[in-house]
C-alpha positions, 0 to 999 in steps of 0.5 A: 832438443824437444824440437829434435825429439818431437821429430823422431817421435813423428817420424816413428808413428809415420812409419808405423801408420805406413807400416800398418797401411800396408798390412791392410792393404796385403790383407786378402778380401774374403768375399768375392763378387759373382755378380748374377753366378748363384753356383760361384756363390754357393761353390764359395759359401759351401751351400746354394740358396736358388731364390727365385728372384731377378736382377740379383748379385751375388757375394760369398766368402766361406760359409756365408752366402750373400744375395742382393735384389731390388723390393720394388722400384726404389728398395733393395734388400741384402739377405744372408745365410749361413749354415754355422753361425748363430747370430746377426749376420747382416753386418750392420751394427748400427743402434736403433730405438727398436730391438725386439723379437716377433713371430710370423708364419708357422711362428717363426720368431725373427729378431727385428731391428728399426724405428716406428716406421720401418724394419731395417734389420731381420735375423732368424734360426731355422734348421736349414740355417741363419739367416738376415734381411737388411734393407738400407730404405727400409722394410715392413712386416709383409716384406719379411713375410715375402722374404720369409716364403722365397725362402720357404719355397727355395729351402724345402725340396732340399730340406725334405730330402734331407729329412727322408734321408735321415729318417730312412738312416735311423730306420737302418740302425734300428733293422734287427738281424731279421730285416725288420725296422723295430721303432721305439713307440709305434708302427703307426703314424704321428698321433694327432693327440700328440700334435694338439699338444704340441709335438712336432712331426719332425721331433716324433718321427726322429724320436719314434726310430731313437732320435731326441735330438729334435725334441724338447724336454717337454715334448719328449716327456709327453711322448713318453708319457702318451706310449706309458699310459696306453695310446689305446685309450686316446679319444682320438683313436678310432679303434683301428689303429691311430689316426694319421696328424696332418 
């Protein structure tokens, strides 16, 4: 009698295990392999990423955009990019003895993930997208950086369009029934007063046309702040209007 109900009892979980077997295998692979086609990626991924690189692969599934290409002779490095998640996007899950976040050009902060020796995992935020590094041989601090300026180099045209375009929208919904542009502060440029301070082109050219979006609290009230009290006053003004942050 057990050795009959043992039987039925493996007998259901066998079908269950081939049950579940067939399932997985019906279930449609997300990601497709474009090998060295950047425009099947992006056409998949929703968005391009042209790095400037050689002997790459390319995979993509919606929204993510995978790019594959040796560091040097014996490394290779895996970078992501999405434009909607915010997080780790390199896929490794792995624990290591180091998590931490530093900072590097123009103090982006990168969350890194490794031992004492090397960095195996990099995330970072910028407002072209989310972004990973993984490298299964290891990476360092200036591979990061190299990583960090292909990046740079790929993203700006695109983002300075966008930018332009966006601050010429704002200017639009701000054009009286005369034509004139009437912005919030100031015809004149950024002042660099604000910039020492540390206020962001992009916060006050946005901010300057209704736009705070883009700044923080702290930058908004100094902003505020700066245009309440008399920017004629500023030190930095040279009596003609006032000087241009650069």
């Amino acid at each position: 009698m057990k050795k009959n109900f043992f039987v039925i009892i493996l007998g259901i979980l066998l079908i269950f295990i081939i049950n579940f077997n067939h399932r997985l295998s019906a279930m449609p692979n997300p990601w497709i392999n474009c090998d060295d086609d950047i425009s099947c990626g992006a056409k998949k991924a929703g968005f391009n990423l042209p790095l400037n690189v050689k002997n790459y692969s390319v995979r993509a599934m919606n929204g993510l955009l995978e790019i594959n290409f040796p560091i040097d002779k014996k490394r290779e490095v895996c970078l992501r990019k999405s434009q909607t998640y915010d997080g780790d996007l390199s896929g490794v899950y792995e624990n290591y003895p180091i998590n931490k976040t530093i900072t590097i050009k123009n103090n982006i902060p990168f969350n890194i993930r490794g031992d004492k020796k090397k960095i195996y995992v990099a995330n970072f935020a910028a407002e072209t997208g989310y972004y990973s590094f993984y490298s299964k041989q290891g990476m360092t601090i200036k591979d990061i950086n190299y990583f960090y300026n292909l990046l740079e180099e790929a993203e700006a045209p695109r983002y300075a369009m966008e930018e332009a375009k966006t601050i010429e929208q704002l200017q639009e919904s701000r054009r009286d029934k005369d034509g004139i542009v009437e912005p919030v502060y100031t015809q004149d440029c950024f002042p660099r007063t604000l910039q020492k301070k540390g206020v962001t082109t992009n916060c006050f050219e946005r901010a300057n046309y209704g736009d705070n979006s883009f700044c923080s609290a702290s930058e908004e009230k100094m902003i505020k702040e700066y245009y309440k009290k008399g920017y004629k006053k500023d030190p930095l003004n040279n009596g003609e209007g006032q000087f241009c942050a650069k």
